[in-house]
C-alpha positions as CSV (number, residue, x, y, z in Angstrom):
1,X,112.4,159.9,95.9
2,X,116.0,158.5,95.4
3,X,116.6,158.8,99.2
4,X,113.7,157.6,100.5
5,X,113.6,154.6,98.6
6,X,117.6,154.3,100.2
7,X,115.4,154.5,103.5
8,X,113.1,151.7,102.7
9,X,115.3,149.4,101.5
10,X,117.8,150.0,104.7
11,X,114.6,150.0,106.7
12,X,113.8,146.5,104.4
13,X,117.1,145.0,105.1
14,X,116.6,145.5,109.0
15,X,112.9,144.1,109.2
16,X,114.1,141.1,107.4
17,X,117.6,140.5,109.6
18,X,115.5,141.0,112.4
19,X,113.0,138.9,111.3
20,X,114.6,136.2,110.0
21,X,116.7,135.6,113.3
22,X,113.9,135.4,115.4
23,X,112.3,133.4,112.7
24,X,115.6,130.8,113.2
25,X,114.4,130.2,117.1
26,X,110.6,130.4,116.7
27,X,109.7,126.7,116.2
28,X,111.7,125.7,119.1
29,X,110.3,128.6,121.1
30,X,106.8,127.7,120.4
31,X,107.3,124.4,121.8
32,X,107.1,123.0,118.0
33,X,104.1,124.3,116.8
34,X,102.4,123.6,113.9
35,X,101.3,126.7,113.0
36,X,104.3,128.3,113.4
37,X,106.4,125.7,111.7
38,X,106.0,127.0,107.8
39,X,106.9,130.4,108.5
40,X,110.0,129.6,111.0
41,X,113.0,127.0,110.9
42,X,112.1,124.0,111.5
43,X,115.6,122.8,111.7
44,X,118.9,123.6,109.8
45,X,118.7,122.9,106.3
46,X,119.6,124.7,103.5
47,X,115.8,124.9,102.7
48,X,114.9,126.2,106.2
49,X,117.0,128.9,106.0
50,X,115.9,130.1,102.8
51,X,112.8,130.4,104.3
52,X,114.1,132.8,106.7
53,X,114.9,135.1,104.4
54,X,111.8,134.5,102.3
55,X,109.2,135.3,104.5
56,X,110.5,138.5,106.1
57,X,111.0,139.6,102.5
58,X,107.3,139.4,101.3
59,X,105.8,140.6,104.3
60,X,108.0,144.0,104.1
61,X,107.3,143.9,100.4
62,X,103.7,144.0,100.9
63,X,103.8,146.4,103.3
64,X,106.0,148.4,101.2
65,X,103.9,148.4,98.3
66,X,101.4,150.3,99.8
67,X,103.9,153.5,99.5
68,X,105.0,152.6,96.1
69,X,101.7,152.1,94.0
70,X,102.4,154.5,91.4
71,X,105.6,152.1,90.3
72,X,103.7,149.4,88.6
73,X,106.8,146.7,88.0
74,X,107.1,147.1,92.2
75,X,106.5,143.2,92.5
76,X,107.9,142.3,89.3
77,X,111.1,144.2,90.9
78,X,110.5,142.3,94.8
79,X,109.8,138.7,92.5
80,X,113.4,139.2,91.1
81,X,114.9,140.4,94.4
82,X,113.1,137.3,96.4
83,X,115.0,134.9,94.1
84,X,117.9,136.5,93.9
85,X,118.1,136.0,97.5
86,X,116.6,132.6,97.7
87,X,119.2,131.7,94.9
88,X,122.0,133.4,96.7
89,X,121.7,131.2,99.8
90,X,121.9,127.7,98.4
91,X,124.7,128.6,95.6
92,X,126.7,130.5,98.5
93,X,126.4,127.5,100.9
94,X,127.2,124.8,98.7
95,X,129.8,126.5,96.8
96,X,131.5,127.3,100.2
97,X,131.2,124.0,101.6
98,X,132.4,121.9,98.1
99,X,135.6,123.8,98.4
100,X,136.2,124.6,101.7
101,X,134.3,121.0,103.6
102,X,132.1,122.0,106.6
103,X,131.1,125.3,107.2
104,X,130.9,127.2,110.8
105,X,127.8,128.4,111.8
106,X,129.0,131.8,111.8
107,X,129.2,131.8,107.9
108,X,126.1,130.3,107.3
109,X,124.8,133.6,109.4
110,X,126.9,135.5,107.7
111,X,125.4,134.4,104.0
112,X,122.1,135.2,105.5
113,X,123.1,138.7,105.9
114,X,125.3,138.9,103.0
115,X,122.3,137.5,100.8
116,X,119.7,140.1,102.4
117,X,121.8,142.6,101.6
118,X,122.1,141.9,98.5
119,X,118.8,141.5,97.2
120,X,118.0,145.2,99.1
121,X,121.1,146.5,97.1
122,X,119.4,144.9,94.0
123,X,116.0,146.1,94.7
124,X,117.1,149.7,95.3
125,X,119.1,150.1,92.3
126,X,115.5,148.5,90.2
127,X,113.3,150.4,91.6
128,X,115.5,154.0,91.1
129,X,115.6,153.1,87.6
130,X,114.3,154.0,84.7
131,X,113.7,150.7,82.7
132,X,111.1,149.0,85.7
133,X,109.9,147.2,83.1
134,X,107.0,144.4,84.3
135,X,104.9,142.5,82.0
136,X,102.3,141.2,84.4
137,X,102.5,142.8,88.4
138,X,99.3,140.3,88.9
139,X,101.9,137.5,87.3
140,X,104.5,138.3,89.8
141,X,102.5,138.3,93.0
142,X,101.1,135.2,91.5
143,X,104.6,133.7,91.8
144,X,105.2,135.1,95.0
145,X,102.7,133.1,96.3
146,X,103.3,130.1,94.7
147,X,106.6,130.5,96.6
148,X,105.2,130.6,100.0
149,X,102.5,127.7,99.2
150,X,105.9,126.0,98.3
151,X,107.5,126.6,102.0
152,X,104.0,125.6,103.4
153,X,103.8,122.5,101.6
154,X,107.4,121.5,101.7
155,X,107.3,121.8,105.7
156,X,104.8,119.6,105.8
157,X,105.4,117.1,103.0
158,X,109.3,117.1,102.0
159,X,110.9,115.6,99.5
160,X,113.8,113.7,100.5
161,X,116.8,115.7,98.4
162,X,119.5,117.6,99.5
163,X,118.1,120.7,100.1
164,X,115.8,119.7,102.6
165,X,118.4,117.5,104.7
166,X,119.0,119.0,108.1
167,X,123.0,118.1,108.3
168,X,122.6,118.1,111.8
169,X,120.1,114.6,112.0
170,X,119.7,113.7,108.5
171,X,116.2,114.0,108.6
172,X,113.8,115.5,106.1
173,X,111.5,118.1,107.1
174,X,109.5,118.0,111.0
């Protein structure tokens, strides 16, 4: 069991590197569709690129939850993961850039990866254990979607903080 839950995660990390770069250029790709603009990056905020990660993430973790039924804190274990990773990004990014000023794009790739591989790292070591304790599984999922109605809504409707700025124009959301 321990190595094929090695396999998934590795096979977890790929799906979402993969996934999440393609997700970077699909909006522009699509010619700025709206239907493709909450579940791509719609331009290069912090925000966006959290949703990069995000959405490659559940859809593996759905899919992967079909093998691992039997382990009943599996999304309580994906929930933590998912913010680990969503939390990783901004507190990376901002850290970096307060100390060091500007970032170059090829960190800001790299903390995608880094982040990723992280929360698969994470996730591994959970779900090999043998405290996978989970209140509520139907609590997690719950928040797990709460989390992509969040990158639905915000794409759409976005508030005008930080986190949403695209440092490129300075505008908010499409």
């Amino acid at each position: 069991m321990k190595k094929s839950i090695a396999l998934w995660q590795l096979a977890g990390f790929a799906v979402t590197a993969f996934t999440g770069t393609i997700l970077h250029f699909l909006y522009d790709w699509s010619g700025e569709s709206p239907w493709v603009a909450p579940f791509s990056g719609i331009n290069e905020s912090t925000w966006e690129h959290m949703k990069l990660l995000f959405w490659p993430m559940l859809l593996f973790a759905v899919a992967q939850s079909f093998f691992f039924r039997e382990n009943k804190a599996f999304f309580c274990i994906k929930l933590r993961g998912i913010l680990l990773g969503l939390g990783l990004i901004p507190t990376v990014f901002y850290t970096y850039n307060g100390v060091i000023g500007k970032s170059p794009d090829w960190i800001n790739i790299a903390i995608f990866f880094v982040s990723a591989a992280v929360v698969y790292l994470y996730e591994a070591r959970q779900l090999r254990g043998e405290s996978r304790r989970c209140e509520s599984p139907k609590a997690a999922l719950a928040v797990l979607c709460g989390i992509a109605l969040l990158f639905i809504v915000f794409t759409f409707k976005t508030p005008e903080i930080g986190i949403f700025r695209d440092p490129l124009t300075g505008a908010y959301g499409i």
